[in-house]
ZAVEX-64325 format. One record per residue (C-alpha): residue in one letter; residue number from 1; x, y, z. Coordinates in steps of 0.2 Angstrom, whole numbers, plus 5000, padded with zeros to 4 digits. Each point is the difference from the previous one (the first is absolute). Layout:
BEGIN
<r><type>A</type><seq>NUM</seq><east>X</east><north>Y</north><up>Z</up></r>
...
//
This chain:
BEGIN
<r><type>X</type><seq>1</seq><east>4888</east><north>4917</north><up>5021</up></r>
<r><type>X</type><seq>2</seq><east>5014</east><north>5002</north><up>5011</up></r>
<r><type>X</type><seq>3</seq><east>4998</east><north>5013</north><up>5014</up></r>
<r><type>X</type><seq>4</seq><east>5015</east><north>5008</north><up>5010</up></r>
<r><type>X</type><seq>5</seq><east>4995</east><north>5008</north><up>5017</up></r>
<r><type>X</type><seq>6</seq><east>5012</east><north>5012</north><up>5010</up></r>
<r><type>X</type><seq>7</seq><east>4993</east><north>5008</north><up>5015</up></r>
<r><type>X</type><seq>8</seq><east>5007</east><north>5008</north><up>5017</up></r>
<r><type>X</type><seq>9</seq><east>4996</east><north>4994</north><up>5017</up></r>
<r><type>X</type><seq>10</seq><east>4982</east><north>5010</north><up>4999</up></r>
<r><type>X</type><seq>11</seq><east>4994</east><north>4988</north><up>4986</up></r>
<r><type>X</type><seq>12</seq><east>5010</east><north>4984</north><up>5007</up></r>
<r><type>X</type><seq>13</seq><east>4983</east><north>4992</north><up>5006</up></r>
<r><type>X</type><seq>14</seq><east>4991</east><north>5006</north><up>4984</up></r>
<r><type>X</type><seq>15</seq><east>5014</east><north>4992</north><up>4991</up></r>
<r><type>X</type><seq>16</seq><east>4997</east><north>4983</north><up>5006</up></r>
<r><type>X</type><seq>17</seq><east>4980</east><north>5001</north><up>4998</up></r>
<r><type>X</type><seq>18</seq><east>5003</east><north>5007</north><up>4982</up></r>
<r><type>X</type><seq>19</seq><east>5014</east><north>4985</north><up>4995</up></r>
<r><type>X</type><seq>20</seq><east>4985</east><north>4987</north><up>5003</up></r>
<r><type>X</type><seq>21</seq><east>4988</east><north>5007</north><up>4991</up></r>
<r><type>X</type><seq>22</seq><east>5010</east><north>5004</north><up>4987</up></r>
<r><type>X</type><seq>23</seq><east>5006</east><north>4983</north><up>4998</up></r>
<r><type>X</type><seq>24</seq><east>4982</east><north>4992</north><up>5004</up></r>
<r><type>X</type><seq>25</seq><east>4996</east><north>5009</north><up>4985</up></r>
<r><type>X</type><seq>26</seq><east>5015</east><north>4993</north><up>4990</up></r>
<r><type>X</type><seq>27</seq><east>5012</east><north>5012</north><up>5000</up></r>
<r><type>X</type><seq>28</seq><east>5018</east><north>4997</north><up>5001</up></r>
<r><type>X</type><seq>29</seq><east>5005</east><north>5013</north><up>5015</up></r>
<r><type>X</type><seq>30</seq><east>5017</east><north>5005</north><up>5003</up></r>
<r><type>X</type><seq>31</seq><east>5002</east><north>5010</north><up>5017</up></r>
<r><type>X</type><seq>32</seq><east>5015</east><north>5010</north><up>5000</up></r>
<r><type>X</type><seq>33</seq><east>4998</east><north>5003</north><up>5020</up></r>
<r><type>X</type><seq>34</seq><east>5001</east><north>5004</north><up>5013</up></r>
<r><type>X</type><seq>35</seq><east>4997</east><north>4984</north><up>5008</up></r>
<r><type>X</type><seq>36</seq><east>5000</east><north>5003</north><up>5021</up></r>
<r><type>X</type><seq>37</seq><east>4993</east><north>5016</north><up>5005</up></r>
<r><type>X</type><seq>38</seq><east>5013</east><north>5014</north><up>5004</up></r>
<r><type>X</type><seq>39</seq><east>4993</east><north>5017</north><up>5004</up></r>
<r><type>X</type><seq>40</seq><east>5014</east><north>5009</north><up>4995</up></r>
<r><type>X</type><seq>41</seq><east>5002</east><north>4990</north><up>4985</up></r>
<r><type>X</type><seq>42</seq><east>5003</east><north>5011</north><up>4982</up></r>
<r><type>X</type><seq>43</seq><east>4987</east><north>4997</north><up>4985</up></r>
<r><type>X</type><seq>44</seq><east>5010</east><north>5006</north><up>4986</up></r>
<r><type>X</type><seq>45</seq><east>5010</east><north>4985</north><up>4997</up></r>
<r><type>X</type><seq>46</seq><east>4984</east><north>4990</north><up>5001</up></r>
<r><type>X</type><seq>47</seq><east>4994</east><north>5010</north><up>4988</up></r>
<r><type>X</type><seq>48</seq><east>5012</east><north>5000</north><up>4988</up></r>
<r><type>X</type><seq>49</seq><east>5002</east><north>4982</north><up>4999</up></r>
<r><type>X</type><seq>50</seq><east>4982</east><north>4996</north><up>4996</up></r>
<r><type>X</type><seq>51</seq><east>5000</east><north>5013</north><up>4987</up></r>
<r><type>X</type><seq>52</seq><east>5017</east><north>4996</north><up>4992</up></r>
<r><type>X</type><seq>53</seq><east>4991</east><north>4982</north><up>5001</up></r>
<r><type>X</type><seq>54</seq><east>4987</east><north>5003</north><up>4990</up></r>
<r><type>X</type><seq>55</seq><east>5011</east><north>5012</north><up>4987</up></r>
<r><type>X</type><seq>56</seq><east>5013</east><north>4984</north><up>5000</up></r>
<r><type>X</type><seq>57</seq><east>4986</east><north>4989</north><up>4996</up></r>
<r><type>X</type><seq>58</seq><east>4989</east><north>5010</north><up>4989</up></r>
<r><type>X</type><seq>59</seq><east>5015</east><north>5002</north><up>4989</up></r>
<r><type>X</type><seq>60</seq><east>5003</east><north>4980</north><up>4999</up></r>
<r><type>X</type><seq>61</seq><east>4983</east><north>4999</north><up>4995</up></r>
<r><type>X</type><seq>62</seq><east>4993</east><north>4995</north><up>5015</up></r>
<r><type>X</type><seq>63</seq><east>4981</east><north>5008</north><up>5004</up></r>
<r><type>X</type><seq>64</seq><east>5005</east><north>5009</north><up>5015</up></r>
<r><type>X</type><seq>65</seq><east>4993</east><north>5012</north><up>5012</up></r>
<r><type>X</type><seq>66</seq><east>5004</east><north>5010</north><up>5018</up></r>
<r><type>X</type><seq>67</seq><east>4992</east><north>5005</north><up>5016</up></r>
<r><type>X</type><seq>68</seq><east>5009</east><north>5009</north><up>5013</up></r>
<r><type>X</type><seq>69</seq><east>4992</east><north>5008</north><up>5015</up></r>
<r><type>X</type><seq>70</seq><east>5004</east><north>5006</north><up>5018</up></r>
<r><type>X</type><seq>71</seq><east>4991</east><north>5012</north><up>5012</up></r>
<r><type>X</type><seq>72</seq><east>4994</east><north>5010</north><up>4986</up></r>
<r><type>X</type><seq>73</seq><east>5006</east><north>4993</north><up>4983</up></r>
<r><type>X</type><seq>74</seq><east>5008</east><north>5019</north><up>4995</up></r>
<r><type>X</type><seq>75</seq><east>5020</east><north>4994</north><up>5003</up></r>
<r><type>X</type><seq>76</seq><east>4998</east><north>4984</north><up>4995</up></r>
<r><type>X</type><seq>77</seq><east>4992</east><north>5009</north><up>4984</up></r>
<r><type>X</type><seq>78</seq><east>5016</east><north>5011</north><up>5000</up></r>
<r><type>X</type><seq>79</seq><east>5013</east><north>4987</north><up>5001</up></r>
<r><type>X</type><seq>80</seq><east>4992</east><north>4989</north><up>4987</up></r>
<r><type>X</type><seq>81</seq><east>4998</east><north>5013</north><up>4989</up></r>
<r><type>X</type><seq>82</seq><east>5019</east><north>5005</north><up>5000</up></r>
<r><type>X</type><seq>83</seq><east>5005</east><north>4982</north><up>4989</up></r>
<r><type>X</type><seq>84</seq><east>5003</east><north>5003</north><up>4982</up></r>
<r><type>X</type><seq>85</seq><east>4982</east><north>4992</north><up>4990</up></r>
<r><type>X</type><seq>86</seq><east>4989</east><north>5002</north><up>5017</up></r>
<r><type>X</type><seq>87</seq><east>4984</east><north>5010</north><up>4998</up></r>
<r><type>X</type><seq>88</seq><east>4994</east><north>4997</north><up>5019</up></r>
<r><type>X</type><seq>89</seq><east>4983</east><north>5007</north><up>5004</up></r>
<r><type>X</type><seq>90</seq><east>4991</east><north>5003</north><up>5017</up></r>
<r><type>X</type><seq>91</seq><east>4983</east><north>4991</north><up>5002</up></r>
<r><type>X</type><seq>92</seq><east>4986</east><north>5006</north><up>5012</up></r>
<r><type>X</type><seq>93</seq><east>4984</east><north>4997</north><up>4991</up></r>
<r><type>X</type><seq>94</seq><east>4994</east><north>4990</north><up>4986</up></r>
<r><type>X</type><seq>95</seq><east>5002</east><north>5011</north><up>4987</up></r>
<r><type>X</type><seq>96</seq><east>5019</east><north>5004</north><up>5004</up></r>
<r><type>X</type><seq>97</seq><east>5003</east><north>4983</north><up>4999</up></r>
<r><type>X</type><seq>98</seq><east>4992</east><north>4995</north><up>4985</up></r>
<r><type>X</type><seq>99</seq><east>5005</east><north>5018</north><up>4991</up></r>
<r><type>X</type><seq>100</seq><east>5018</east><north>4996</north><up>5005</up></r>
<r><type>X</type><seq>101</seq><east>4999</east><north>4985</north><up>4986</up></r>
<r><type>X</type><seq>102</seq><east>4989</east><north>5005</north><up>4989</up></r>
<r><type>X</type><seq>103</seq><east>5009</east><north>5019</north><up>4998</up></r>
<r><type>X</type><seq>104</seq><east>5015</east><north>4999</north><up>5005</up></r>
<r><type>X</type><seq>105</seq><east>5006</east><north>4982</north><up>4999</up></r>
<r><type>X</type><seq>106</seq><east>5006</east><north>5000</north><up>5018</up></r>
<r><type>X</type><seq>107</seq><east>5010</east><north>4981</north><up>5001</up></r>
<r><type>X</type><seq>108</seq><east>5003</east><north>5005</north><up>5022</up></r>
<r><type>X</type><seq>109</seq><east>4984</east><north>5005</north><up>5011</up></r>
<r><type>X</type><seq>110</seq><east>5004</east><north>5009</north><up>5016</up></r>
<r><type>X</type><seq>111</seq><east>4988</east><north>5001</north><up>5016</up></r>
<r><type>X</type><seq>112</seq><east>4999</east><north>5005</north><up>5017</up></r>
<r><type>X</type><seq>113</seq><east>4998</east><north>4984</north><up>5009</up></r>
<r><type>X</type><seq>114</seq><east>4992</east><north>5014</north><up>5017</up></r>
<r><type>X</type><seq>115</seq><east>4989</east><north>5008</north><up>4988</up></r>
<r><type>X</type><seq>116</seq><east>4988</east><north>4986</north><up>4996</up></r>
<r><type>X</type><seq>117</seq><east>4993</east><north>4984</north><up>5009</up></r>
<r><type>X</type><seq>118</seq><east>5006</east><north>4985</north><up>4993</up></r>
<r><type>X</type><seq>119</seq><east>4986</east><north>4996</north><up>4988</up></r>
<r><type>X</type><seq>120</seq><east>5002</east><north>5016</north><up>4991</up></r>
<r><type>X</type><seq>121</seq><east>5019</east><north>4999</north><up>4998</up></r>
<r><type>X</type><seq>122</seq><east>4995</east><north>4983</north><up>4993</up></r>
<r><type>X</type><seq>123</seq><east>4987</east><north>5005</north><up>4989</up></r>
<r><type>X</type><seq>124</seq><east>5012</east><north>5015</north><up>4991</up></r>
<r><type>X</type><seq>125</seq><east>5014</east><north>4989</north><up>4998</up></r>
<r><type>X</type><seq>126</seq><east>4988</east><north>4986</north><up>4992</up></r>
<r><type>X</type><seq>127</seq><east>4995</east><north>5014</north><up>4990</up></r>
<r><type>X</type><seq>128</seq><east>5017</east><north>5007</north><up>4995</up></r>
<r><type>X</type><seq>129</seq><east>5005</east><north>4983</north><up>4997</up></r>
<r><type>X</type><seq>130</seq><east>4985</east><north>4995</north><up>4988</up></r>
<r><type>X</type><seq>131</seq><east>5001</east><north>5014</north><up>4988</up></r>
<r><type>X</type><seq>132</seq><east>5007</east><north>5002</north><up>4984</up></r>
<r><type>X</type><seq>133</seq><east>5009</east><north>5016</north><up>4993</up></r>
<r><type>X</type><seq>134</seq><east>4988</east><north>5005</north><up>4988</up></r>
<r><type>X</type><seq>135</seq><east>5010</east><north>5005</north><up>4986</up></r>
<r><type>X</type><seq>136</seq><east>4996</east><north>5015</north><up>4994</up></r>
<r><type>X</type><seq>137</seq><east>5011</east><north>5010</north><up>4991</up></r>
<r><type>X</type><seq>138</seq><east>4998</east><north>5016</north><up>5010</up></r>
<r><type>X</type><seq>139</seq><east>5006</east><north>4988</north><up>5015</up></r>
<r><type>X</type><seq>140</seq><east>5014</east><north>4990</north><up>4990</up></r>
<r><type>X</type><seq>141</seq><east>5006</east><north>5019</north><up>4992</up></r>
<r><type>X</type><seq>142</seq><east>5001</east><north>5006</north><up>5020</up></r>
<r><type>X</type><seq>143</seq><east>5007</east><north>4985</north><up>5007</up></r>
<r><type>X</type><seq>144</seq><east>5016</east><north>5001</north><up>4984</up></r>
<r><type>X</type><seq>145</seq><east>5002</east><north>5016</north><up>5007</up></r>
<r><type>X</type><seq>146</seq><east>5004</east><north>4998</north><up>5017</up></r>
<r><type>X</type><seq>147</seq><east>5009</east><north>4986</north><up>4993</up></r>
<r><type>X</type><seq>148</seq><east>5010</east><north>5013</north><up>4988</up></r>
<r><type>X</type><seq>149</seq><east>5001</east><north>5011</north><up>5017</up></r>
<r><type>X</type><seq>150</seq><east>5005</east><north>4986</north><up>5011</up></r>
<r><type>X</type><seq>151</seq><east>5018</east><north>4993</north><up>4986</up></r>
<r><type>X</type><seq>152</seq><east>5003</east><north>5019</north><up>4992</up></r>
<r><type>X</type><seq>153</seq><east>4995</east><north>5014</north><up>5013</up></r>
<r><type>X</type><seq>154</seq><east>4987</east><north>5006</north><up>4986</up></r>
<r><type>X</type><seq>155</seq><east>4985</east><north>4998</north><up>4991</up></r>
<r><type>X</type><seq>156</seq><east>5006</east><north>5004</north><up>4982</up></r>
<r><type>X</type><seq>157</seq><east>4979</east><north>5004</north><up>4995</up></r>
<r><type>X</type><seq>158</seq><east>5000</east><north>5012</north><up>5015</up></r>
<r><type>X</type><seq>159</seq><east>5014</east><north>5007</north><up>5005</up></r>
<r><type>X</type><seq>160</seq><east>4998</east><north>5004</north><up>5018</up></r>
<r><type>X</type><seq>161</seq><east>5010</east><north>5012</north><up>5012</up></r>
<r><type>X</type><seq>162</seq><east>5017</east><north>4997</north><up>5004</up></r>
<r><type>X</type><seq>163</seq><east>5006</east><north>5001</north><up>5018</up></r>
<r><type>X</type><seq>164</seq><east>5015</east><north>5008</north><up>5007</up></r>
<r><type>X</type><seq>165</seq><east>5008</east><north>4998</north><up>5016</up></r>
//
């Protein structure tokens, strides 16, 4: 599977550590930076590129997946989620990681690199990275229409309220 990894300068140590492992385990990793520690450095366009990445890819039909993190893996949730087919979800326990596949179909895991020791971060995105969207037509029917949401600004079966400026 091919794995693209966007981080800040919080998970820049993280990101190195994870690239390895990932790769020991046979993974084709893709690190979209950053690559020398900056403190004041921006996580949004790290971000975005491992999840346009994985969207690029997917959509050649290459299996592909994302993990982005920083301090505490919400922004880096935020900016992934804003690229048109991501369905980014935050991980902080076994079952958020595994529901994120099975459920939701997530194809980007986000984590806070600060809010886990090293082994834990590893374990979830293992996890996350293992699991299989389990298919379930209550799951696919959601998914279409966030889908629907995402290309139309509705959900035809459920109309949902408009917003005004």
């Amino acid at each position: 599977m091919r794995v693209h990894l966007g981080t800040d300068h919080a998970g820049l140590d993280f990101s190195k550590h994870l690239k390895g492992h990932l790769e020991s385990r046979g993974h084709e990793v893709v690190d979209h930076g950053p690559t020398s520690y900056e403190p004041l450095d921006d996580y949004p366009s790290f971000c975005i590129d491992a999840a346009v990445g994985v969207v690029n890819d997917q959509a050649a039909g290459v299996v592909a997946l994302g993990v982005v993190f920083g301090g505490s893996g919400n922004g880096e949730q935020i900016a992934a989620n804003k690229v048109r087919g991501v369905r980014a979800a935050l991980i902080w326990n076994e079952a958020t990681a595994l529901l994120a596949r099975q459920h939701n179909d997530a194809n980007v895991c986000a984590i806070g690199a600060r809010q886990h020791t090293l082994e834990e971060a590893v374990r979830l995105i293992d996890l996350f990275l293992a699991e299989p969207f389990s298919g379930e037509e209550r799951h696919a029917r959601r998914i279409a229409q966030l889908a629907e949401y995402e290309s139309t600004g509705t959900i035809a079966a459920h109309p949902t309220d408009e917003l005004t400026a």
